[in-house]
Steps between C-alpha positions, in 0.01 A plus 500: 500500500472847298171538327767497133609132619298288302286179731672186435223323704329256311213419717247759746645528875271499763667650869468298743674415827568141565748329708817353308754236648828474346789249599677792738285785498067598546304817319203532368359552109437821389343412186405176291400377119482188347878527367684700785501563817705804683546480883666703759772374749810595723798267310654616160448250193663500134313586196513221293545221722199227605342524811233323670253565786136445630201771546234438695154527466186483683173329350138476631552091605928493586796663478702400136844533425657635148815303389698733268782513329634783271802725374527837669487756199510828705601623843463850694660619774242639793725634725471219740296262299531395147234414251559188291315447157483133388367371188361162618665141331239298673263521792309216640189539797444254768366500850669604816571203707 
């Protein structure tokens, strides 16, 4: 992003690495908000389409899980990776079995 695109974000990203598990593919977050979520992985995705997938995270008492679900709105080629920017439909926690 060039410093003249304007920030379509609508909510403050905080970077943070967390595993991600998709049907056919594994990265991890590179940042979070309360509306999005971008991630990077190894399998191309199309923009626009719905996608869903689980992150990971580690609390004091247990290990939770976060159900999401969510349209991808941007994608960037890495070289060997790509980063994946989802704006989050719905999201549910529960605990890791």
């Amino acid at each position: 992003m060039t410093s003249s695109t304007k920030d379509q974000r609508l909510e403050h990203r905080i970077n943070v690495a967390l595993p991600v598990t998709l049907e056919h593919d594994a990265g991890q977050t590179r940042n979070v908000s309360a509306s999005g979520i971008c991630f990077e992985v190894a399998t191309d995705y199309a923009l626009g389409s719905e996608i869903s997938f689980v992150i990971e995270l580690d609390t004091f008492n247990e290990k939770m899980l976060l159900n999401c679900r969510g349209r991808i709105v941007r994608t960037e080629d890495k070289g060997n990776k790509k980063d994946v920017a989802v704006q989050l439909l719905e999201s549910n926690l529960q605990a890791a079995r």
